[in-house]
C-alpha positions in Angstrom: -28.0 -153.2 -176.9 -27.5 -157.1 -176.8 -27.9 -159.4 -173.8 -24.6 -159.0 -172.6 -24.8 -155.0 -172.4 -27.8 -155.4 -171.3 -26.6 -157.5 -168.4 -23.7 -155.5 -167.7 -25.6 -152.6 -167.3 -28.3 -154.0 -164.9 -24.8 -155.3 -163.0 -23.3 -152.2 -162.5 -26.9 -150.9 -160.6 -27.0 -153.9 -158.7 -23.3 -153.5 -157.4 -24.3 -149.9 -156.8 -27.0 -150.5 -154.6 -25.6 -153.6 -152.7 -22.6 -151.6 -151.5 -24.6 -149.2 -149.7 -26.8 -152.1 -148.5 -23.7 -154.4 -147.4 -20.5 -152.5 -146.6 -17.0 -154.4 -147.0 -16.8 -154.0 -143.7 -19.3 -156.6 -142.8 -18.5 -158.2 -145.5 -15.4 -159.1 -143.8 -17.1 -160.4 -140.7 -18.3 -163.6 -142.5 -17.5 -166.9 -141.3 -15.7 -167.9 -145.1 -13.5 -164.5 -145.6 -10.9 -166.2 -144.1 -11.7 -170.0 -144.0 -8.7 -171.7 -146.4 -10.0 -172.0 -149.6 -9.4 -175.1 -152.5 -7.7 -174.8 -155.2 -9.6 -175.0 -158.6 -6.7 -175.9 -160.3 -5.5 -178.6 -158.2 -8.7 -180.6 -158.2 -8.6 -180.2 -162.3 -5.5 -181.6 -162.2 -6.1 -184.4 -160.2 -5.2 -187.7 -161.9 -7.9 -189.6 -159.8 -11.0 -187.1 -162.0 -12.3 -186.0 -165.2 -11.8 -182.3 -164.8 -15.6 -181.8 -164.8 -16.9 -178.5 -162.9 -20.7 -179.6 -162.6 -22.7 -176.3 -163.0 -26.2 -175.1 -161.1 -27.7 -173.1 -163.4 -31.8 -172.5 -162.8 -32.2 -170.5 -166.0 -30.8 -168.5 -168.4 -31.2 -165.6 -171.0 -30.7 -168.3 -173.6 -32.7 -171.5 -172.7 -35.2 -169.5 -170.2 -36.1 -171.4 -167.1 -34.1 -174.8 -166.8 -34.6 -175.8 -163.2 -36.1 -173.1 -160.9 -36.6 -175.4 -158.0 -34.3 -177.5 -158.4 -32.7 -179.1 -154.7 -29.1 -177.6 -154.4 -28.4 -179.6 -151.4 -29.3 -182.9 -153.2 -27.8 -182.0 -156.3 -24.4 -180.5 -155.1 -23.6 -183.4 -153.0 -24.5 -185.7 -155.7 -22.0 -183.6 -158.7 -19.6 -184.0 -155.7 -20.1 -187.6 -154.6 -20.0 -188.6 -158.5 -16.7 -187.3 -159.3 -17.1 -183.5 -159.6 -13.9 -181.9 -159.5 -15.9 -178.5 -158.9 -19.2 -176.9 -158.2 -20.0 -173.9 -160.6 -23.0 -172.1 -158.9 -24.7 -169.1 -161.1 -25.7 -166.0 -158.1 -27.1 -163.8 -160.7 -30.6 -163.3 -159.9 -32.3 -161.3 -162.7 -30.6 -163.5 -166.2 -30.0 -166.6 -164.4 -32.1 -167.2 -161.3 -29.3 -167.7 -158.7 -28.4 -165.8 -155.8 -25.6 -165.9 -152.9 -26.8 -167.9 -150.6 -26.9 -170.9 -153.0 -23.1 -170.9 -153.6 -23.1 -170.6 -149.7 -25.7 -173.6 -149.5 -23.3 -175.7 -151.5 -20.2 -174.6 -149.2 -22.2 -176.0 -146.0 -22.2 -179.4 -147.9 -19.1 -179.6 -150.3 -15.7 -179.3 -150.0 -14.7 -179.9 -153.4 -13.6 -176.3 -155.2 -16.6 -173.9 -155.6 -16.8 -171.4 -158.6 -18.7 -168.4 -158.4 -19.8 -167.9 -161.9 -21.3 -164.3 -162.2 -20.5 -161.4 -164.3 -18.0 -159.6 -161.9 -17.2 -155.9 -162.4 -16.0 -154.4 -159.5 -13.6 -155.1 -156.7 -16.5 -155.3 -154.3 -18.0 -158.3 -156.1 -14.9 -160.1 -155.5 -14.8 -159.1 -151.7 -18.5 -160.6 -151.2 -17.1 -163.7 -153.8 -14.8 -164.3 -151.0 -17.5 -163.8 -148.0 -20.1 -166.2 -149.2 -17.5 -168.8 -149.8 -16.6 -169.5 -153.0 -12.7 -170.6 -154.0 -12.4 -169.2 -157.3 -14.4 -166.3 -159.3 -15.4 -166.1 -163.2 -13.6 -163.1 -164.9 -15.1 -162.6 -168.5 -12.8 -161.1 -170.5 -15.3 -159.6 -173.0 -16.5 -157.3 -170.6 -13.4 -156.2 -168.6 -10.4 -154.3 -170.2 -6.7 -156.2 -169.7 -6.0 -153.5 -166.7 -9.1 -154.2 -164.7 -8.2 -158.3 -165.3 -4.8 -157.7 -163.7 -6.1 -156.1 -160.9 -8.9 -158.2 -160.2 -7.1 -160.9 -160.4 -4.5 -159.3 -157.8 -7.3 -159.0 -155.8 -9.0 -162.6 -155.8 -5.1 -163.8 -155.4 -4.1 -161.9 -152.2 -7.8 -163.3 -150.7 -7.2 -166.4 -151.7 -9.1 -166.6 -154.4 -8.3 -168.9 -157.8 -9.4 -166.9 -160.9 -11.3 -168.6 -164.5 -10.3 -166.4 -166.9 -13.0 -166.7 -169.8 -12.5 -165.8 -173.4 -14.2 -166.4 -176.9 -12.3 -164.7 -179.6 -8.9 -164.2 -180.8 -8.8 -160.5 -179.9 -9.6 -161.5 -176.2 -6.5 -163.9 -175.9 -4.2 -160.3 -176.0 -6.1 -159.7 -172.2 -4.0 -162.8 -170.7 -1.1 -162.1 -168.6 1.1 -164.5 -166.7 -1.1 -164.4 -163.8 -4.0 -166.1 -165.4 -2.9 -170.0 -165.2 -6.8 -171.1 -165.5 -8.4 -169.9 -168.6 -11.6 -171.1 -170.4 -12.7 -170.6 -173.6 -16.5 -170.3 -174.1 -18.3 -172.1 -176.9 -21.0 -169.8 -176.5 -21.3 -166.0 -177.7 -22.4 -163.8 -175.1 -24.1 -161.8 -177.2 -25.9 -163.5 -179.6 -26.3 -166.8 -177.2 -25.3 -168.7 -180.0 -23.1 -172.1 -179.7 -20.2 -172.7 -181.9 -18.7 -176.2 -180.4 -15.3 -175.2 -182.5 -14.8 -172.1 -180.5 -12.4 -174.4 -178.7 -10.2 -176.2 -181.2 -9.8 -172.9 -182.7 -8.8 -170.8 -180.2 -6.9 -174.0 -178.0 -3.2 -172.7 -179.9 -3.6 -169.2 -178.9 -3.4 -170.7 -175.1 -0.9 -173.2 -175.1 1.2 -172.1 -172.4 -1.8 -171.6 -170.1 -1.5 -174.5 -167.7 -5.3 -175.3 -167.4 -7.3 -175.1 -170.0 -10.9 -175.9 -169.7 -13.9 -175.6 -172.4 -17.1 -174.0 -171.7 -21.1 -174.8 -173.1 -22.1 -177.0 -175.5 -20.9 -180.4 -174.3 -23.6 -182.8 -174.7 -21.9 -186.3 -174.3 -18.9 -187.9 -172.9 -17.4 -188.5 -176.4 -17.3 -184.5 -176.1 -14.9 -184.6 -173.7 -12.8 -187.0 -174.6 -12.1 -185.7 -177.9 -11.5 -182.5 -175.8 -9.4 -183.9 -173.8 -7.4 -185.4 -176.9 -6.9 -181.8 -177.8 -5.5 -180.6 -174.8 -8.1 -179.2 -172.1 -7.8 -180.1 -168.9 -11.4 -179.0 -167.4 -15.0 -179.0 -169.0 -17.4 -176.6 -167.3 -21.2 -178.9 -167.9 -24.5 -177.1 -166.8 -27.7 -177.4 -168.7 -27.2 -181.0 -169.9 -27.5 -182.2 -166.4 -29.6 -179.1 -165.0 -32.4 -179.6 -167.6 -33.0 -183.0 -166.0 -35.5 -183.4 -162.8 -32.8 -185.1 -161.0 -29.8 -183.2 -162.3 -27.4 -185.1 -159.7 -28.1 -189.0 -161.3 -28.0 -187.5 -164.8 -24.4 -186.2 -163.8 -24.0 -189.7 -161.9 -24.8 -191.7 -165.4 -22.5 -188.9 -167.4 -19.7 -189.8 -165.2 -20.2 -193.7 -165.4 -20.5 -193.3 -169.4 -17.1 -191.3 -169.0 -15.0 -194.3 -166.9 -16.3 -196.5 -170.0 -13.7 -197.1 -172.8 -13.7 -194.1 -175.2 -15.1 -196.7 -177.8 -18.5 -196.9 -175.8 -19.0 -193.9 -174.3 -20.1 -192.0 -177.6 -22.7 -195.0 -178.1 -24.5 -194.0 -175.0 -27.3 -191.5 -174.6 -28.5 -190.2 -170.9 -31.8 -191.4 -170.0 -32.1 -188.7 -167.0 -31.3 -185.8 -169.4 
């Protein structure tokens, strides 16, 4: 069993036990379940931004503890105040050291888009996804079939819900229907946690047609997203190169002015805060 299984297994027990624990029912009660959401794809697209979905990440199963204690007030209005066109918050507690009410911490400060970025395998999740309030969910295609993306994406749509369908092979770009405009291929293997920065340009033809297109893990620099962007993605989802700083908001702040230098310059720089 790799990480991944490993995950998904511990996932399905914890989705188990929190729908006895927390009902739909009072699920739907929240405050967010029927607030108007953002649109994901909107703020990508906005001419007036970078496409960069700043990420709080505290750990993970690859780089351990990053940022445990890190201030997610602090740092989410500072992604957002520096140009963030989204907030990815990690609410897996066991692998990555989130939990719920830090996506809802960043709602009470934000109003840029807010990703929920957790391994979602039931309908439920996407219920609570929509009750904490977050505007778009992470689907990973690796460990859902093509039928279940359909219908959780069905789902997320009729609550409002903008859906980031993630892939990393070939075989996985079969799962995409004409309902996933947002998809996001991940430089990163789930299951051996290993980073292969050409995941991208290799799989980038397969989703053409897909009208945003945003690259996952392993960008270290600004020069990495502009020669992304020269390729054709839209959006750049950034975690641990700001998270592993002690002030992960002015090493995002500094990533950003880097970025508004000509392309020329910006792979000369290095970030002090990182």
């Amino acid at each position: 069993m790799n990480t991944l299984d490993k995950i998904i297994a511990d996932k399905r027990l914890y989705v188990k036990e929190k729908k006895e624990l927390v009902p739909v029912k009072l699920l739907e009660k929240s405050i967010y379940y029927e607030s108007k959401t953002v649109s994901l794809k909107e703020y990508i697209l906005r001419k007036d931004k970078h496409g960069i979905i700043a990420e709080i990440k505290k750990k993970s199963p690859s780089k351990g503890n990053i940022n445990l204690y890190v201030d997610i007030e602090k740092t989410s209005i500072g992604y957002m105040q520096a140009g963030a066109s989204a907030i990815s918050v990690l609410t897996d507690t066991p692998y990555f050291g989130g939990k719920n009410e830090d996506l809802t911490l960043v709602r009470k400060f934000n109003f840029c888009p807010i990703l929920r970025k957790d391994f979602i395998i039931n309908e439920y999740q996407i219920i609570e996804t929509r009750s904490i309030g977050a505007d778009a969910i992470l689907l990973i295609a690796s460990v859902l079939s093509a039928d279940e993306i359909k219908d959780f994406t069905s789902l997320a749509h009729s609550l409002g819900l903008e859906v980031l369908l993630e892939i990393h092979s070939k075989e996985e770009v079969d799962k995409i229907s004409e309902y996933n405009s947002i998809v996001g291929i991940n430089n990163r293997n789930l299951g051996s946690l290993s980073i292969d920065m050409q995941n991208s340009n290799l799989l980038l033809p397969y989703i053409k047609g897909v009208e945003v297109k945003i690259s996952e893990s392993g960008i270290n620099c600004p020069e990495d997203v502009l020669e992304l962007r020269s390729l054709g993605f839209n959006g750049f989802l950034i975690g641990s190169l700001f998270m592993k700083s002690s002030r992960p908001h002015l090493a995002f702040k500094e990533f950003m002015a880097e970025l508004n230098l000509p392309s020329r310059e910006a792979g000369n720089k290095s970030l002090s805060y990182a």
